[in-house]
Each structure stands twice: as structure tokens, then as C-alpha cells.
C-alpha positions in Angstrom: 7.0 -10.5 2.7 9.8 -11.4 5.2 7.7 -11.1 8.3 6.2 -14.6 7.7 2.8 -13.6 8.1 0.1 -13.7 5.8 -1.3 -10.7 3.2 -4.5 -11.0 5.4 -3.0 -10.8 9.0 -0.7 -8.0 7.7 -3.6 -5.7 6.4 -6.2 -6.9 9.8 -3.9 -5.2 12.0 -4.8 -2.3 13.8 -2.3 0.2 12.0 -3.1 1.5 8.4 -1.2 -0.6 5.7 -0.7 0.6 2.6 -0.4 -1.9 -0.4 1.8 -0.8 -3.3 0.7 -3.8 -5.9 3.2 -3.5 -8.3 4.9 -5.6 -11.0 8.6 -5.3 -11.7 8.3 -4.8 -15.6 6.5 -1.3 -15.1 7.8 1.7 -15.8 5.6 3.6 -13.2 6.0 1.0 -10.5 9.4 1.5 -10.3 8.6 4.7 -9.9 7.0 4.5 -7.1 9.8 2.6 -4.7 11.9 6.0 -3.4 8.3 7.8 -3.2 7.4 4.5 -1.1 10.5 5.1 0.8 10.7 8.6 1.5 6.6 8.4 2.9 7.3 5.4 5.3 10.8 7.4 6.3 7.7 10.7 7.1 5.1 8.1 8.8 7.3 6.3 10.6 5.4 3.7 13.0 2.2 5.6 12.0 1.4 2.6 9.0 3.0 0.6 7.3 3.9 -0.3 3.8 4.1 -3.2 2.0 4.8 -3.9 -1.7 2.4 -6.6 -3.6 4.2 -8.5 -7.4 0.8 -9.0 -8.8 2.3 -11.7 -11.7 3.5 -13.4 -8.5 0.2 -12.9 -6.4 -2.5 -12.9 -8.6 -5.3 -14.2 -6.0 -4.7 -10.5 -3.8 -4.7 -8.7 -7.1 -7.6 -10.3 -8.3 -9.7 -10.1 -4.8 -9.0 -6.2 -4.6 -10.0 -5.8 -8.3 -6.2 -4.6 -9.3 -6.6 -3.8 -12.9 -3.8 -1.6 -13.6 -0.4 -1.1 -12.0 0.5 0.5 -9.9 -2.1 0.7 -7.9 -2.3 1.9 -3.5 -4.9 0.5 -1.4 -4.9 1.5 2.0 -6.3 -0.9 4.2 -7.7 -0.5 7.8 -8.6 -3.5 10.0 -8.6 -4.8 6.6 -11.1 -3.1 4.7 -9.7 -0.7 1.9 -10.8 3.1 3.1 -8.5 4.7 0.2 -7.3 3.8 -3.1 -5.6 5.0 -6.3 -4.0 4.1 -9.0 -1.0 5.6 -10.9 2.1 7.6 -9.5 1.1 9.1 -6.3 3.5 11.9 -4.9 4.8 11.4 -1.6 2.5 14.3 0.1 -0.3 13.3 -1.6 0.3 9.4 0.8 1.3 11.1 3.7 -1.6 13.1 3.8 -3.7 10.0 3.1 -1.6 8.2 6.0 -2.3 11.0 8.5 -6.0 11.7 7.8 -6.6 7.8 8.3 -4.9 7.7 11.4 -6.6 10.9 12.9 -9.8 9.3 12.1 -9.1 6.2 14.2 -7.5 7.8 16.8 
């Protein structure tokens, strides 16, 4: 994470933040990274997204119960409203993304 901060100040701010936890020997998880790109590209500023190596953070994969990769968790003020695990299409996040938002708003 190149922002310095912390996984917990980065999903306790006020904007959805969706958590791709990943690791980088699976097939699906790779995947996921241009579906990852082209939804933040759609949200924009709306939320943002942020990519989790569980073999190199095993503590945040552990506390959110991460059994398979991948697997999304969106968080907001850092409680997890939506989660899933698998290849999720690009729509299916954006959708996801939007509805949260419109609920907050």
C-alpha cells in the first residue's frame, strides 16, 4: 500500500473501499487485476480499491475470515456491507459500488 497508511485507516474512511485479497500464485486472482482496473476507471472517486497478498498479510486475511482467493470485501466506515468470493465481472462491482454509495448518500 504506497499511501503509508494503515489497512484499518484505509477501509475507516468515509468512501467505500473495496478489498481485492489476492495471492499472486492464483490463477483467478490474476484474473481479477484488468476487471479491478476497468471498475475503478467506471467509479472513479466514487471508492476506492485496494489489492490485499494474503501469504504476505495473513493477520487481515485471517480477521475477515478469507478462506479462498480471491475474495472482495467491500468495506464501509469499516464494516464489510458486501462480499464475494471468486471472479466477479466488472458490472456485477460497479453495481455493488454504486448501490453502496447511493445508500450513504
Amino acid at each position: 500500500m504506497a499511501s503509508g497508511k494503515s489497512f484499518s485507516e484505509i477501509i475507516n474512511s468515509d468512501q467505500p473501499v473495496l478489498v481485492d485479497f489476492y495471492a499472486t500464485w492464483c490463477g483467478p486472482c490474476q484474473m481479477m487485476q484488468p476487471i479491478l482496473q476497468e471498475t475503478a476507471a467506471k467509479v472513479g472517486a466514487k471508492a476506492k480499491i485496494i489489492k490485499i497478498d494474503v501469504d504476505k498479510n495473513p493477520l487481515a486475511a485471517s480477521k475477515y475470515q478469507v478462506r479462498g482467493v480471491p475474495t472482495l470485501i467491500l468495506f464501509q466506515h469499516g464494516k464489510p456491507v458486501w462480499r464475494q468470493s471468486g471472479v466477479v465481472p466488472a458490472h456485477q462491482l460497479i453495481q455493488v459500488i454504486n448501490r453502496q454509495v447511493a445508500e450513504t448518500a
